[in-house]
Structure formats: C-alpha cells, structure tokens
N, C-alpha and C positions, 0 to 999 in steps of 0.2 A: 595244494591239492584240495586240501577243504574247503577252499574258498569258490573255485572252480564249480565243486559239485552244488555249491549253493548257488551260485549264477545261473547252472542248469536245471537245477528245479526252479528257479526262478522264474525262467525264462520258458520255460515246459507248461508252468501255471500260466502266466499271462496268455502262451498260446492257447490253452485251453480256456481262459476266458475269453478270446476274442475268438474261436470258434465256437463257442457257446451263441454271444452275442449274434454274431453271423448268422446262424441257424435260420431259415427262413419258416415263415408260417403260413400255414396252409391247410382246406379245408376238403374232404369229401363230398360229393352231391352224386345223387342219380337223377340224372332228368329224364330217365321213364318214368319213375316212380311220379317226380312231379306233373310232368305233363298229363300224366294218369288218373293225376286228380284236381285238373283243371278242365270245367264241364265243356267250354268249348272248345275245348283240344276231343274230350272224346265225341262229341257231334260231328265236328270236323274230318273227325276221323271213319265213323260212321258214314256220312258222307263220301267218303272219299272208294270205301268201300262198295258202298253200292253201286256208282261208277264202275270201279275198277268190273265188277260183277256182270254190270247189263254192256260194257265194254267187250269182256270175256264170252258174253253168252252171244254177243254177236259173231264175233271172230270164229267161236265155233261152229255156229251154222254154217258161216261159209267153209269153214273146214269139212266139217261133212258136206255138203253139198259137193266140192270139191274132191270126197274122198268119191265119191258118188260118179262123178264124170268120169274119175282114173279108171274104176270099175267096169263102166260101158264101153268103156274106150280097151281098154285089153279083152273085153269078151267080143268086141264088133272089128276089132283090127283087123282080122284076119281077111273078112269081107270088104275094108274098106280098098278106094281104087290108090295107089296114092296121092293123089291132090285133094282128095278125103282124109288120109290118115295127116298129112300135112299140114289142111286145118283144123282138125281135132289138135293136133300135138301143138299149136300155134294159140289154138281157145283156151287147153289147159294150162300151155305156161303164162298165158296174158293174165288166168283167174290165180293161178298161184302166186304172181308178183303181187296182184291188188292184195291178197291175204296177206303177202308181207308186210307193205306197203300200210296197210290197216292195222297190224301190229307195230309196225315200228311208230305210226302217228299217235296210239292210242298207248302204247307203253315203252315207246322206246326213249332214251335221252331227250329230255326236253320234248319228250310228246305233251299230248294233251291231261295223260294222270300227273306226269312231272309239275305243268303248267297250275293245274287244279292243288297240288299240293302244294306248292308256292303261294298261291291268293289266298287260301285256306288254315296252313300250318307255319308257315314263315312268321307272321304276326306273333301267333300266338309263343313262336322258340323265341324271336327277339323280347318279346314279354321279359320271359324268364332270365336271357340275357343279361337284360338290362337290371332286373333284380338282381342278377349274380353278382353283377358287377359294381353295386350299387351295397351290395352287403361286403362283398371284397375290399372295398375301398374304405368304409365305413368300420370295418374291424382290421383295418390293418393284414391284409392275408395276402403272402406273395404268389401264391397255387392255390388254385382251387382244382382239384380232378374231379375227372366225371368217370365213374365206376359202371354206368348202366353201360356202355355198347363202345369199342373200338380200344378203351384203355382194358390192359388186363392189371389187377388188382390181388396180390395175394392173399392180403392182408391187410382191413382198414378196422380202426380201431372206431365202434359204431358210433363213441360221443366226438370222433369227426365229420360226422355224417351230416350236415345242415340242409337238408334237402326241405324239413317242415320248417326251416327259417326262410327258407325263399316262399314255400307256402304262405304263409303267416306274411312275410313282405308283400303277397300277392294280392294279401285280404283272401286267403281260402282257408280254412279248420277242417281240419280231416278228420 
C-alpha cells in the first residue's frame, strides 16, 4: 500500500512537471495604443477623416435637396394631373437611389473610404505586424493578444503588456 501511494505522488509530480513545461508563453499588446503613436498612422488617419467628412457633407446636400423635392411634391400633389404626379414619383425615386448609390460607393463595403483606407492604413498595420511577429519569434512567445478591440480581456497583468517593445522595434520613443 505504501508503495503504491509513492508511485502516485510520483507520478502526480512528473505530471505536474510536464504541465509546468507545457505552459505556453505569451504576451499582451494594444495596437491602438501603438498605431497611436505611430505619426503616420495618425496623418493617415486625419486624412482619412477629412474624406470620410467632405464625403458626408456631400451626401447630405443631396439629402436635403432631396428632402426638399419630397416637400414640393406632397404640397403640389394635389394639383398635379397624374402623368404629373407619375413623373414627380419617378424623379424622386431616381434621386433617392443616386443618394444610395452614392452612399454605398462612398462608404459602403469596399467603397471608396474602404479602398482609401486600405492604400493608407494597411501598410502601416502590416508595419506593426510584421514587428509582432518578429518580436514573437525572437522571444519565444506562443500568444500574443491584442487587448485594444474585438478580444475581451479581464485581466492582463501590465508587465505583459509589450506594446513599447513593438514601439521601440518600430524605431518610435513615446
């Protein structure tokens, strides 16, 4: 019987040392934080912005413009004949699809903000990337997480946090 319980603590420790061993290593990062303080991430971004802006400020002229024609058109309905009212409701819904149409170009999937942020900010994430991966491999790290957006995080202990090591690999000093 003695002997038995010696095998099992035996065997109890070795497993615990080969799950010890096992343990993977792995590191925290926020790549908002980095990108944040990589200058041409924020120009880029600025950029991207004022786009998106004189984008928007068009779109909404024609919105009002268009809220504008809905407005004449229910107040003159009444007097219109209908081959009048016909091509009224035929003008409005032609200028309502262009307004789509101009929305979806300008900010929908693979519109033209998508496109402009792709030439613009793609470079600059594979950048960082490529540091990650480059620091990953170089210290041995099986995980790295990304804490800034889509991973939720309850709990990172902050000297996992190597976000100013990718800095510092970037050539940036914050």
């Amino acid at each position: 019987m003695q002997f038995n319980k010696i095998v099992v603590v035996f065997m109890l420790a070795l497993f615990v040392g080969i799950a010890a061993q096992a343990q993977s290593k792995y590191a925290v990062i926020n790549t908002k934080y980095i990108l944040d303080k990589i200058p041409e991430y924020k120009e880029a971004d600025k950029k991207l912005k004022v786009l998106g802006d004189q984008w928007q400020s068009e779109i909404d002229e024609k919105q009002m413009a268009l809220d504008k024609m809905y407005k004449n058109y229910e107040a003159e309905q009444f007097m219109l004949s209908e081959d009048l009212k016909k091509k009224r409701e035929d003008e409005l819904f032609m200028k309502e699809k262009e307004l789509r149409d101009l929305q979806k170009k300008r900010f929908g999937y693979e519109g033209d903000l998508f496109k402009e942020r792709q030439k613009l900010v793609k470079p600059i994430q594979d950048k960082v990337y490529n540091a990650v991966q480059k620091m990953a491999t170089a210290r041995s790290y099986d995980f790295i997480l990304d804490k800034s957006e889509g991973i939720t995080i309850i709990f990172a202990d902050p000297k996992l946090d190597k976000s100013d090591d990718i800095l510092k690999e970037l050539g940036i000093n914050n």
